[in-house]
C-alpha positions in Angstrom: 122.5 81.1 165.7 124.5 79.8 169.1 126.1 82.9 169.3 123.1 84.6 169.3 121.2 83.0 172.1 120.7 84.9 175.0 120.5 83.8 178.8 118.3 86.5 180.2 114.8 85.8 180.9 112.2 88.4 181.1 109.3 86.7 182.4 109.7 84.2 179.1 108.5 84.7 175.8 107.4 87.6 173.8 103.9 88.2 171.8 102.1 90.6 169.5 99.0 91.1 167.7 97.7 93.8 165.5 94.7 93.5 163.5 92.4 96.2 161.4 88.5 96.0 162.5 87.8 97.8 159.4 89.6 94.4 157.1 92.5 96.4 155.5 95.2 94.5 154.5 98.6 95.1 156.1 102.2 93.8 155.2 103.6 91.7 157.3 106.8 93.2 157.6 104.3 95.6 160.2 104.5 91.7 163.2 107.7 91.2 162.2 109.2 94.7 163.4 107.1 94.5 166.5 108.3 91.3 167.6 111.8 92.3 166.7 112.0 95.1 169.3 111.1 91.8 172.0 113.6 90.1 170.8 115.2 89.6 174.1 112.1 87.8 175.3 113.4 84.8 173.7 116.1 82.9 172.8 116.3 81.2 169.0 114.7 77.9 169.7 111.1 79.4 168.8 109.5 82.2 166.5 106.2 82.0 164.4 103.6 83.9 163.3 100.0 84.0 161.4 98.2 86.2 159.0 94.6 86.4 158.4 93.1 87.4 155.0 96.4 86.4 153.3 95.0 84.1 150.4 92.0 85.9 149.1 92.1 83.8 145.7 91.6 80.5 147.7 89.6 81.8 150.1 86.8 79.0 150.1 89.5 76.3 150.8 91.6 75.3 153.5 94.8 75.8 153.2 97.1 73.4 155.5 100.6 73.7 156.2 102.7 70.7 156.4 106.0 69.8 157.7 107.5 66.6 156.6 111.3 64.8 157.6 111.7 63.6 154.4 109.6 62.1 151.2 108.3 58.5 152.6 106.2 60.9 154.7 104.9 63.4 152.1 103.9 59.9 150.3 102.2 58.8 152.9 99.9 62.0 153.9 99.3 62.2 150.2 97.2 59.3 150.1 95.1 60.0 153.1 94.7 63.3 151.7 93.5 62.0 148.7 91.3 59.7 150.1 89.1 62.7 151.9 89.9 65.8 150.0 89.7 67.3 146.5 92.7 69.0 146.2 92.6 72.5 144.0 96.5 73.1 144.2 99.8 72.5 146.6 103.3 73.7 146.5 106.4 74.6 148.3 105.6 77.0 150.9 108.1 79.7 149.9 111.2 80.7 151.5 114.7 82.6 151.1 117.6 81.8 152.6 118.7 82.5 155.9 122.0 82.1 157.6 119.9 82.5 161.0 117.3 80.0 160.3 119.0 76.1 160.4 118.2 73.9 157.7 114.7 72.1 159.1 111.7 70.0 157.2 110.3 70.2 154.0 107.5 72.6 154.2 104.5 72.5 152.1 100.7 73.9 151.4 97.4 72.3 150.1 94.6 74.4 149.1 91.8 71.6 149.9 87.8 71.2 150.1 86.3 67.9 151.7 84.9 65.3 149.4 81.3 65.8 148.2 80.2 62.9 150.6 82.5 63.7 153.7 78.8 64.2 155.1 78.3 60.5 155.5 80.7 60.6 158.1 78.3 61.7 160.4 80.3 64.7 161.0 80.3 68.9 160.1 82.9 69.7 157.6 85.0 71.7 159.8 84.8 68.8 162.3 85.6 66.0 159.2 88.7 68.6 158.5 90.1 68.6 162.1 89.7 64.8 162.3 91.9 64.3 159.3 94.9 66.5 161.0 94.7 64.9 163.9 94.9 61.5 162.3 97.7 62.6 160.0 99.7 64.6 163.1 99.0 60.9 165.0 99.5 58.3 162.6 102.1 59.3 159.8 105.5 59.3 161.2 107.2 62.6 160.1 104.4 64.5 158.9 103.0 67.7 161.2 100.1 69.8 159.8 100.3 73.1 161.7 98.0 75.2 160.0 94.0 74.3 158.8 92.1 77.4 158.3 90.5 78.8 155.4 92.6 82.3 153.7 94.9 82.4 157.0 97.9 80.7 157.4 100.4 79.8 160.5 104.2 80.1 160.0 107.2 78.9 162.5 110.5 77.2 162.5 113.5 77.3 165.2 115.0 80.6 165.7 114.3 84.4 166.5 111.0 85.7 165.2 112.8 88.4 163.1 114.5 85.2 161.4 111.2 83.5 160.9 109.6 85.9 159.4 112.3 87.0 157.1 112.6 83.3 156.7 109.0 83.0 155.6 109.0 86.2 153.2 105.8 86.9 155.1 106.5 91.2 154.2 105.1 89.7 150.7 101.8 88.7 152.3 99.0 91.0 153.1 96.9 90.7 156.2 93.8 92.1 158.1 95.1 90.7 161.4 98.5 89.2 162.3 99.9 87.4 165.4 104.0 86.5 166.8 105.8 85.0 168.7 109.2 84.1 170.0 109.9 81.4 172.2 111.7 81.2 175.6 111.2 77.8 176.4 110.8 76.2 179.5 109.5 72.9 180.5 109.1 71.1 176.7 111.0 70.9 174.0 112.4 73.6 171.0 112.0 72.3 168.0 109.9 73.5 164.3 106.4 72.1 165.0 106.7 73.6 169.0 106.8 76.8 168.1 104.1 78.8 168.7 101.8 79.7 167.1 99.6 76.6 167.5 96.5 76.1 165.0 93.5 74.2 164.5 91.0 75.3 161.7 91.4 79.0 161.8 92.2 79.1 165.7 95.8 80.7 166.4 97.2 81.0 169.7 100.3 82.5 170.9 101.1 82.3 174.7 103.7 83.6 177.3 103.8 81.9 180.7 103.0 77.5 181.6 100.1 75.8 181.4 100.4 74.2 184.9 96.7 72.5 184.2 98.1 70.8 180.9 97.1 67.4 182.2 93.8 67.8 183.5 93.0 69.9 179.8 94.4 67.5 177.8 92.3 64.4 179.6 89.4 66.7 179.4 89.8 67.6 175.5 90.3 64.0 175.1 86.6 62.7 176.0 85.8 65.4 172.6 87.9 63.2 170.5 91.2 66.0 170.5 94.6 64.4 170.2 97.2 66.3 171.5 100.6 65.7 169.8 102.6 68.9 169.7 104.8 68.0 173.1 103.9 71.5 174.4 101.4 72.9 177.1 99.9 75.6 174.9 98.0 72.8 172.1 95.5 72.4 174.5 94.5 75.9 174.3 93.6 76.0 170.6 91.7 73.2 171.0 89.4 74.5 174.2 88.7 78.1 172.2 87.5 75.5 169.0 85.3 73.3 171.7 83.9 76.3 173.4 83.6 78.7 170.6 82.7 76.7 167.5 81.4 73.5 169.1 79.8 74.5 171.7 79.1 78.3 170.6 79.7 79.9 173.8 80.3 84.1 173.2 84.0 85.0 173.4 83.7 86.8 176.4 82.1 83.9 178.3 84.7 81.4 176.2 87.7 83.6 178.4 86.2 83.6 181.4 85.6 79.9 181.3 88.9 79.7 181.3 90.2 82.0 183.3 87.4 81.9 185.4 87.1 84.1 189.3 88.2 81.8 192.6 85.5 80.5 194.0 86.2 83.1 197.1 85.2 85.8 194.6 82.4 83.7 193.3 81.0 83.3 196.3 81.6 87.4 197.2 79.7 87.8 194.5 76.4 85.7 195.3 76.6 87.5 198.5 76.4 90.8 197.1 73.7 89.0 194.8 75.1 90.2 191.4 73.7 87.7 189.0 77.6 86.9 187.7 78.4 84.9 190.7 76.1 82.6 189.4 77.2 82.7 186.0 80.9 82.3 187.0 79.6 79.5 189.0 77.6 77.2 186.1 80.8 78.2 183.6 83.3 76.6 186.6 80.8 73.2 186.9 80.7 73.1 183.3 84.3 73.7 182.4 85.8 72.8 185.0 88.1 70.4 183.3 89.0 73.7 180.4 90.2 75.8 183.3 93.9 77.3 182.8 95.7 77.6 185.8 99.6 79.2 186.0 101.2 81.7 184.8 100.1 83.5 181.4 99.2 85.6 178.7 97.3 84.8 175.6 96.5 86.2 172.2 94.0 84.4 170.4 93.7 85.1 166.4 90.5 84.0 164.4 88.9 84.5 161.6 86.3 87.8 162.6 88.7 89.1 165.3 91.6 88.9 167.6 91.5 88.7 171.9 94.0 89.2 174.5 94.0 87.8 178.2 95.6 86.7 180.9 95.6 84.7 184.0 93.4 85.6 187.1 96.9 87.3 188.7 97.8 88.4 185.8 101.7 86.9 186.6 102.7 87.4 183.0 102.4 91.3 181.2 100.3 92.3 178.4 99.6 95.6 176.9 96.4 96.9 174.4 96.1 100.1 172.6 94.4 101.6 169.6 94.4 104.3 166.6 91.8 104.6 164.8 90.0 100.9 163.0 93.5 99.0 164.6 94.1 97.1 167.8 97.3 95.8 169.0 98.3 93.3 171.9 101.8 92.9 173.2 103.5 91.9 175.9 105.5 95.5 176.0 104.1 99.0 174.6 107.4 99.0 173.1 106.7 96.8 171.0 103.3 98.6 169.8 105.6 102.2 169.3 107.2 100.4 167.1 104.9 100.2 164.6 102.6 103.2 165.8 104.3 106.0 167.3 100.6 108.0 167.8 98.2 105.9 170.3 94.5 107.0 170.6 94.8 105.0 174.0 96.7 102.7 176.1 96.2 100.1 178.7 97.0 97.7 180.8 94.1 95.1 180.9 93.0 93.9 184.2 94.1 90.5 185.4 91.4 87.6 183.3 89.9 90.6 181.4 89.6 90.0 177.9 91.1 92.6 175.3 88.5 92.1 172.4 88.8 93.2 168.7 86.0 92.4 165.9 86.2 92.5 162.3 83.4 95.1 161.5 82.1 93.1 158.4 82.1 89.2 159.8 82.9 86.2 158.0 80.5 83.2 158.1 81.2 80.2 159.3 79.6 76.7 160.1 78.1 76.4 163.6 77.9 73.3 165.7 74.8 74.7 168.4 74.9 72.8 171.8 71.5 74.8 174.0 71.9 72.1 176.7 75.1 73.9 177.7 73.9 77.4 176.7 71.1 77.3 178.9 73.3 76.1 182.1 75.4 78.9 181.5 72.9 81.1 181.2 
C-alpha cells in the first residue's frame, strides 16, 4: 500500500452517493466504481462505505458491526450484549483477501432485538440501542461498534475505497441506496474505526472538509447523553442528524439548515425585507446554536427513507447532484457520477448550504421520539 500513497491533495477526500427513490436494489460494485474514479482524493489511510436494504431476511433486527483487537474483547462485549439483547444470529463479517488492505481487527456482525423489558429502562428502543454502543465503544477496551441500524450496514478499514470495497465483497450485496468514501486525512488520526463512514442507528455520514466547531458540538451533544469516541471531527455529525431528526423530529430540510444555518448579516437582511425565514433562521440559530458546523465541508447523509447532500454556507468544499430517471447521485466530481451513468436527465451544482434531498417513494417506519416545545420555537 506505501507505494501507492499519493501526496497530492485535491481539496481532501472524495464522496459519493447514489440511491433509487423507487427502492430497487443495486450491486454494490455500482459505489465502488464511482469512488474508484476519485481515487486521487485520498490517500490509503481511509475508505468505507454503506448500503441500505442489504439484509432483507433480518430486516426487523439490528445488525451491528464490530471491530475487536483480539478475543479478551469479543468476550467481554459478549456479555453486555447478552445482558440487553436477544441475539437471532452473529458471524464473521465476510471478506477475501487483499494484498492492498493490511491485516486489521477481527470483524464481526449481530443480528439483535432488545430484551422484552428494555422498556423499564425508561428509554425508546432505539435510544436503549444507541446507549448500549456507546457504552461498549466507551468502556470495553478493544471493541468498536461502527454500524447499528436495522437491514443497512457500514463497512471501512485502512486503505483506498476500491480496496475496501473489494475487501468487503460488497458487489455481492444488493442496495436501494449506497454511500463512500475515501479518506485524505488531516488533523486526526488513520486508522480502521476513523474511516468514514460514521454510524449511529441507521444514520451514515460521509464528509469532505474539518469540522472546525468539533468542540463546541461535542460539549453540546454531550448534555444529550452522546459520547464521542471515534478521535475524528465528523462523529459529531451523525449524532446531531439523530438529535435533530429522530429525537427531536425536526424536517430534514430544517435539520440542514440548523446546521448550516445563514450569518446573522443575512438573517437580519432578511427580517428587513420581512420574509418570514429570517425569523425562522433566527429561532433555529438560538436553538441550535451549539449544533452549528462551521469550516470547510461537504456532507452526504444516508438513512433509512432517503439520502441528502450539503455543504457549508461558502460552499469551500465541491459537491455535485444529478438524476435519471427514480436515481439520485451525490459526488464530489461529476466524474465520478459518469462513471456509473453515462446519460444524465440533469446536473447541478447545489448552492452553498442547500440541501440535495432524495426520498424513498414507499417510506419505512420508524419510532419517533416528538419534542413540540422545540417544534413550536422553530416554527
Amino acid at each position: 500500500m506505501e507505494g501507492r500513497i499519493h501526496r497530492r491533495n485535491i481539496s481532501g477526500c472524495g464522496l459519493a452517493g447514489m440511491m433509487s427513490e423507487d427502492g430497487r436494489l443495486m450491486s454494490g460494485e455500482g459505489i465502488i466504481r464511482s469512488m474508484e474514479v476519485l481515487h486521487d482524493r485520498s490517500n490509503g489511510l481511509g475508505g468505507g462505505f454503506v448500503g441500505y436494504g442489504i439484509y432483507p431476511r433480518k430486516k426487523d433486527f439490528y445488525a451491528l458491526h464490530i471491530m475487536y483487537d483480539d478475543i479478551k474483547a469479543k468476550e467481554a462485549t459478549d456479555v453486555l450484549l447478552d445482558e440487553r439483547f436477544d441475539i437471532d444470529s452473529e458471524e464473521v463479517i465476510p471478506t477475501r483477501k487483499s494484498a492492498a488492505i493490511p491485516r486489521g481487527p477481527f470483524l464481526w456482525r449481530y443480528f439483535v432485538k432488545p430484551k422484552v423489558d428494555f422498556a423499564d429502562c425508561g428509554l425508546c428502543e432505539e435510544d436503549y440501542v444507541i446507549e448500549a454502543v456507546m457504552l461498549v465503544n466507551a468502556m470495553i477496551e478493544g471493541a468498536f461498534i461502527f454500524s447499528s441500524g436495522k437491514n443497512m450496514g457500514a463497512f471501512k478499514a485502512v486503505g483506498y475505497p476500491e480496496d475496501v470495497g473489494k475487501f468487503y465483497r460488497l458487489d455481492e450485496y444488493a442496495g436501494y441506496t449506497w454511500i463512500g468514501h475515501g479518506r485524505f486525512p488531516t488533523n486526526t488520526p488513520g486508522w480502521w474505526g476513523g474511516a468514514h463512514p460514521f454510524t449511529i442507528l441507521d444514520w451514515a455520514i460521509v464528509h469532505n472538509g474539518e469540522i472546525s466547531s468539533y468542540g463546541i458540538n461535542k460539549r453540546y451533544l454531550e448534555m444529550f447523553g452522546y459520547k464521542c469516541t471515534m478521535l475524528t471531527d465528523t462523529e459529531v455529525v451523525a449524532y446531531l442528524f439523530d438529535l435533530m431528526l429522530r429525537r427531536h423530529n425536526l424536517p430534514l430540510e430544517v435539520a440542514c439548515k440548523a446546521l448550516a444555518a445563514p450569518f446573522w448579516t443575512d438573517i437580519d437582511r432578511m427580517k428587513e425585507q420581512g420574509r418570514k425565514k429570517g425569523d425562522v433562521f433566527e429561532a433555529l440559530r438560538m436553538v441550535y446554536g451549539g449544533g452549528l458546523l462551521n469550516g470547510p465541508f461537504a456532507i452526504i447523509l444516508g438513512h433509512t427513507n432517503g439520502m441528502v447532500g450539503f455543504s457549508d454556507r461558502v460552499k469551500l468544499r465541491p459537491l455535485v447532484a444529478a438524476r435519471k430517471d427514480d436515481m439520485l447521485y451525490i459526488a464530489s466530481e461529476e466524474s465520478a457520477i459518469r462513471e456509473v451513468s453515462s446519460e444524465l436527465d440533469i446536473v447541478w451544482n447545489p448552492k452553498a448550504g442547500e440541501p440535495v434531498v432524495g426520498k424513498l417513494k414507499k417510506s419505512i417506519k420508524r419510532n419517533e421520539r416528538r419534542a413540540p416545545v422545540l417544534e413550536e420555537t422553530v416554527a
